[in-house]
C-alpha positions, 0 to 999 in steps of 0.5 A: 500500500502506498504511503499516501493511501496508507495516510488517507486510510489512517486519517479515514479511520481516525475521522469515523472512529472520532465520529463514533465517540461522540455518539456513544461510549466507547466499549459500544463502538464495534470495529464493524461500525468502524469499518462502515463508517470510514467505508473500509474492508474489515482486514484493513482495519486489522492491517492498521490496528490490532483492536479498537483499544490500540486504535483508541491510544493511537487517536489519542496519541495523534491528537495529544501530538498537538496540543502541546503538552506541557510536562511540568504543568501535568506533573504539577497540576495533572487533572486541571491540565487534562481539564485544560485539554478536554475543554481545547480539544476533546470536549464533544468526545470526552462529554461522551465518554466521561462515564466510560472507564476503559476510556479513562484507563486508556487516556490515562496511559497514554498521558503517562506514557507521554509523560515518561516519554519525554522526562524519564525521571524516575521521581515521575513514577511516584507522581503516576502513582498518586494520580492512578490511585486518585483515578481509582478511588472515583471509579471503586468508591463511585465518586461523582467526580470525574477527571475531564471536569472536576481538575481543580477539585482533584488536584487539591486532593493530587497537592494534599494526599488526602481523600476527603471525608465522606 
């Protein structure tokens, strides 16, 4: 396949699957509505992606590309700056998938794996580890917070260590 068909397929691809997240939650998106929507064969999907979640961190990747990212900020002020970007750049999508916690999972390593990319400090892990258990305590203790919306209020308990009371 040439470089420019293999271009066009990608950019086809990333177009209908951006389509499909502001329609539904992403564990509803089938590679069949995929392949549909973007007017591919099936085995093209798979020559790109494995699965729809490589896919998902490819999308994200792409777009998270430019945008910017500004390392100290995130590690600094990590929810108001994924805030920042959701409100810039994702907020049909992100206001979709907000209730989706194979999304947030996946959001959230591909901003540590671009974190860890670009600052391979070994400090950063511990910093990855407070926002994952932040994460996990909204998703387990069903919280009705999320990480698209509530940065300010998250990042306190980021800068504090400490959950509050219920």
């Amino acid at each position: 396949m040439s470089d420019l068909r293999k271009t066009r397929t990608k950019r086809d691809i990333f177009i209908s699957f951006e389509e499909l997240l502001e329609e539904q939650p992403f564990e509803e998106i089938t590679v069949k509505q995929l392949v549909e929507s973007a007017m591919i064969h099936r085995n093209t999907f798979y020559l790109h992606y494995p699965d729809k979640y490589h896919l998902l961190e490819s999308w994200l990747y792409e777009k998270l590309k430019s945008s910017n990212i500004s390392i100290n900020l995130f590690l600094k002020r990590p929810f108001d700056y994924i805030s920042q970007i959701y409100r810039e750049q994702f907020f049909k999508v992100f206001r979709k998938q907000r209730e989706d916690n194979s999304f947030t999972n996946i959001i959230t390593k591909v901003f540590i794996n671009m974190l860890l990319s670009q600052n391979k400090d070994v400090q950063n892990f511990f910093i990855i580890g407070k926002i994952a258990a932040i994460i996990h305590w909204i998703q387990y203790t069903n919280q009705p917070l999320n990480i698209f919306e509530d940065g300010p209020i998250l990042d306190q308990i980021f800068q504090s260590e400490k959950f509050p009371e219920d």
